[in-house]
C-alpha positions as CSV (number, residue, x, y, z in Angstrom):
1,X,3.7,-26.4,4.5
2,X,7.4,-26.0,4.2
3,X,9.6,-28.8,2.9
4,X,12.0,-29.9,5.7
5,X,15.6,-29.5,4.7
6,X,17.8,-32.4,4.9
7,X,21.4,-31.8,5.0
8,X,23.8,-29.6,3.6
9,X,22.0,-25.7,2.8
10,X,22.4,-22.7,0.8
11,X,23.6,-20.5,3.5
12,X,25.8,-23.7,5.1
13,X,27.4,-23.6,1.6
14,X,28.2,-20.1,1.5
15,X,29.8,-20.2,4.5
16,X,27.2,-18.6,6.2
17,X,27.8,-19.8,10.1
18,X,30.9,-20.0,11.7
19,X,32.9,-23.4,11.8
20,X,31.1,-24.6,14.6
21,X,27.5,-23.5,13.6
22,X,26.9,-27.3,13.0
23,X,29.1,-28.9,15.8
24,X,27.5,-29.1,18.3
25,X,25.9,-32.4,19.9
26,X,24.3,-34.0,23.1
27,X,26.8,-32.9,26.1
28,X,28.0,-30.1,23.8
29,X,24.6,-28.6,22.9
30,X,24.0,-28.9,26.7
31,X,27.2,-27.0,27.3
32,X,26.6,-24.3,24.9
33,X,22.6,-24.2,26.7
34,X,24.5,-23.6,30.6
35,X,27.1,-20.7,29.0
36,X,24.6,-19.3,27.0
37,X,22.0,-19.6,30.0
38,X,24.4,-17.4,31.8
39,X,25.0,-14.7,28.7
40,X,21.3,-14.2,28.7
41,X,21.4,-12.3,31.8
42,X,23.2,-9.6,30.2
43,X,21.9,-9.7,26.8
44,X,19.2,-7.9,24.9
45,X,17.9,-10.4,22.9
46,X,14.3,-12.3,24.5
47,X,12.9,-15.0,22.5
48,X,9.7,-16.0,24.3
49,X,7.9,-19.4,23.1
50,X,4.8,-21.2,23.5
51,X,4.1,-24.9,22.9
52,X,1.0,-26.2,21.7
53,X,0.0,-30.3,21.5
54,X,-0.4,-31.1,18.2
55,X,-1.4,-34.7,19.5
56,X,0.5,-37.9,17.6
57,X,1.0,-38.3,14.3
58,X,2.5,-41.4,12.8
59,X,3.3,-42.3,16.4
60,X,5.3,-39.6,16.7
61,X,4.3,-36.8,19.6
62,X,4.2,-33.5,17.2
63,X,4.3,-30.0,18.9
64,X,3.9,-26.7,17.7
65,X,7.0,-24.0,18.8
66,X,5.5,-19.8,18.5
67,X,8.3,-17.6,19.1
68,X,7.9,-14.3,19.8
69,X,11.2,-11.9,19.0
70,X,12.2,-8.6,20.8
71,X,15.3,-6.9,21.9
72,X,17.5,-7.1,19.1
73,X,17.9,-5.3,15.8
74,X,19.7,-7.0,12.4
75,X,21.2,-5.8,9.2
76,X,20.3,-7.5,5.9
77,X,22.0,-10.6,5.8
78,X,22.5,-11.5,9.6
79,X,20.7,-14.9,10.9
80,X,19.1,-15.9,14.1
81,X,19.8,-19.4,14.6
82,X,18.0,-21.5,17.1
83,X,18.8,-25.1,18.0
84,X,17.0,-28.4,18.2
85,X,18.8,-31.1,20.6
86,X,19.2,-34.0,18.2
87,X,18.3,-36.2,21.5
88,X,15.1,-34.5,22.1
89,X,13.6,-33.0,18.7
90,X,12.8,-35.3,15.3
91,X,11.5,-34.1,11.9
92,X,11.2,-30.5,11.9
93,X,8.6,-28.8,9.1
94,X,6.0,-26.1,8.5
95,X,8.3,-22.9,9.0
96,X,6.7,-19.6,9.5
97,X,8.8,-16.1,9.9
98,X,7.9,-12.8,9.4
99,X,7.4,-11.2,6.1
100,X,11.1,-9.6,6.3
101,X,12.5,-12.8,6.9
102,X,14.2,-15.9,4.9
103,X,13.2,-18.9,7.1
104,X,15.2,-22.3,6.6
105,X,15.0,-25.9,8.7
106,X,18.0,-27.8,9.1
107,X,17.0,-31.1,10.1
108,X,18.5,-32.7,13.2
109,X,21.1,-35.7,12.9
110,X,22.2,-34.4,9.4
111,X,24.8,-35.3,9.9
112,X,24.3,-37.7,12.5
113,X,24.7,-36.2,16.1
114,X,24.4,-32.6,14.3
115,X,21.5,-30.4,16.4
116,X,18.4,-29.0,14.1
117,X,17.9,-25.0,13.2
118,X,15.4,-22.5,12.8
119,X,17.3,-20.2,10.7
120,X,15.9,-16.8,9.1
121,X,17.9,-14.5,7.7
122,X,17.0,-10.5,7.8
123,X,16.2,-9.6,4.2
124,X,16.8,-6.0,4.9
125,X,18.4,-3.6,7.6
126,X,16.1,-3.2,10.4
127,X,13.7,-5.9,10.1
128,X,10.5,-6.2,11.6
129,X,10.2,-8.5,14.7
130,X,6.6,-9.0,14.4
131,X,4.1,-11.6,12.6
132,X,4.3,-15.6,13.3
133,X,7.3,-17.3,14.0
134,X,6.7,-21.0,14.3
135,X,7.7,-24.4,13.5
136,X,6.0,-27.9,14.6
137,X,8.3,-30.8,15.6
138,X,8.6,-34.4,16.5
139,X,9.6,-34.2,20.1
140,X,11.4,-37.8,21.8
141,X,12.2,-36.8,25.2
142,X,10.2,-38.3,28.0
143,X,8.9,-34.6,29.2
144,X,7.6,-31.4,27.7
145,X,9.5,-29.4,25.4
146,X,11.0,-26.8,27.1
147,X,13.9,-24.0,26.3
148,X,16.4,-23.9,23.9
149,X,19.9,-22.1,22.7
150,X,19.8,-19.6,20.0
151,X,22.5,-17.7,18.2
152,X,23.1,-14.8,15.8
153,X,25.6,-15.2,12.6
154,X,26.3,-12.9,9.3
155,X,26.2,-13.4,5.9
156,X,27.0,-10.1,5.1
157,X,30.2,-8.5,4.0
158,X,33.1,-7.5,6.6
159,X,32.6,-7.6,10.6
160,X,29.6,-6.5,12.0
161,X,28.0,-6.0,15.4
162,X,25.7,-9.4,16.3
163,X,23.5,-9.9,19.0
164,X,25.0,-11.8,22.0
165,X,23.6,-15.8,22.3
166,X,20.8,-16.5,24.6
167,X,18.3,-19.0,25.6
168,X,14.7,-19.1,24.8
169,X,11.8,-18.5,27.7
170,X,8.7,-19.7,27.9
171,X,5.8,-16.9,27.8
172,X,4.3,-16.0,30.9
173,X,0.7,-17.4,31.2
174,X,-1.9,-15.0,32.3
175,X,-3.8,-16.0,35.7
176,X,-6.4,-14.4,37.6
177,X,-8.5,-12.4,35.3
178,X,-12.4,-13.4,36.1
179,X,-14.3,-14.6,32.6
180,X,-16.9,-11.9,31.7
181,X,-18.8,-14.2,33.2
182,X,-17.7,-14.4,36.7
183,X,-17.3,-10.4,36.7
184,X,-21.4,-9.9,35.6
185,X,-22.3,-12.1,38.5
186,X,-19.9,-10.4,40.8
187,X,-21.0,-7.0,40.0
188,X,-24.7,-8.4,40.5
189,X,-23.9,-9.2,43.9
190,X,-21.5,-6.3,44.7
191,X,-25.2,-4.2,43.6
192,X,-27.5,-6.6,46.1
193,X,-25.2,-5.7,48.9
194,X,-25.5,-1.8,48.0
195,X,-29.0,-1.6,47.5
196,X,-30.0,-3.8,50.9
197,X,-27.4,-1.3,53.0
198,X,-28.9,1.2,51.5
199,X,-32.5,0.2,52.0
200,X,-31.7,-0.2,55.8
201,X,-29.9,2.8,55.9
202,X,-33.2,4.3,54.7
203,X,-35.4,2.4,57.1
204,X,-33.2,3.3,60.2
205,X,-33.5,6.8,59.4
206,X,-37.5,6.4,59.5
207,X,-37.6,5.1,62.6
208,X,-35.0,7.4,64.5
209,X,-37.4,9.9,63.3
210,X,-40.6,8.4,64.7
């Protein structure tokens, strides 16, 4: 398990993010969430998610974020940055990011009012989108988690070409595909049907005959 990060990090040292990477709070997290809601429809970048009940722990409701990453590409140094509502999300830990990938937590509410971030920075140009992306959370808001904002920022030298800002989605969940189960006893009856048309197919043809 990853150590949460509290505070000030390497990359917020470094001057990694831009001078509002950490400014945002309740109504203003919210606003950047609508503009970036509406940025998403002509974007590239799709973060899908999935949320699994971890159950509680310490009386705390934990959950379990999977992302899964497509539609973008980034050079060696360049961060995706997603953001945890400081009035909906507690104690971040237990990063996961792809092998290409530098993950980081930034806690939220440190600073007080500051949101949290799933941070990983590309490693290399061209890094690969696929493996686990995850990270469980403390969630305090009175429903189920649900989407969030995400942004791109570089580390790297000079001005390059980011991804445009979006909003996570949840996964589509898969409906209506009968357990191997259902489908043997199906085709069972599908063959009962066959065989007793077919038997008084047989039978009629006897008689007409006679």
């Amino acid at each position: 398990m990853t150590t949460p990060v509290f505070g000030t990090a390497r990359r917020i040292c470094r001057g990694a993010r831009s001078p509002f990477a950490r400014g945002f709070s309740g109504a203003g997290l919210r606003i950047v969430l609508a503009a970036a809601s509406l940025a998403v429809l002509h974007a590239s970048p799709i973060i899908t998610y999935q949320v699994t009940d971890l159950g509680s722990q310490g009386g705390q409701k934990m959950f379990r974020y999977e992302y899964s990453l497509s539609g973008f590409d980034l050079l060696a140094d360049q961060q995706l940055d997603i953001r945890f509502d400081p009035l909906l999300f507690g104690t971040l830990s237990n990063i996961k990011a792809g092998t290409d990938f530098d993950p980081l937590l930034l806690q939220p509410n440190h600073p007080v009012g500051a949101p949290g971030d799933y941070n990983i920075l590309a490693k290399k140009d061209h890094p690969s989108l696929t493996g686990i992306f995850s990270v469980d959370f403390a969630f305090l808001g009175p429903n189920s988690p649900g989407s969030q904002p995400f942004l791109f920022f570089d580390d790297g030298p000079g001005t390059r070409d980011l991804p445009p800002p979006g909003v996570t989605v949840a996964a589509p969940v898969v409906t209506g595909i009968p357990e191997p189960g259902s489908t043997s006893l199906l085709l069972v009856g599908f063959s009962a049907v066959i065989i007793g048309l077919t038997a008084r197919s047989v039978k009629g043809k006897q008689g007409f005959k006679a």
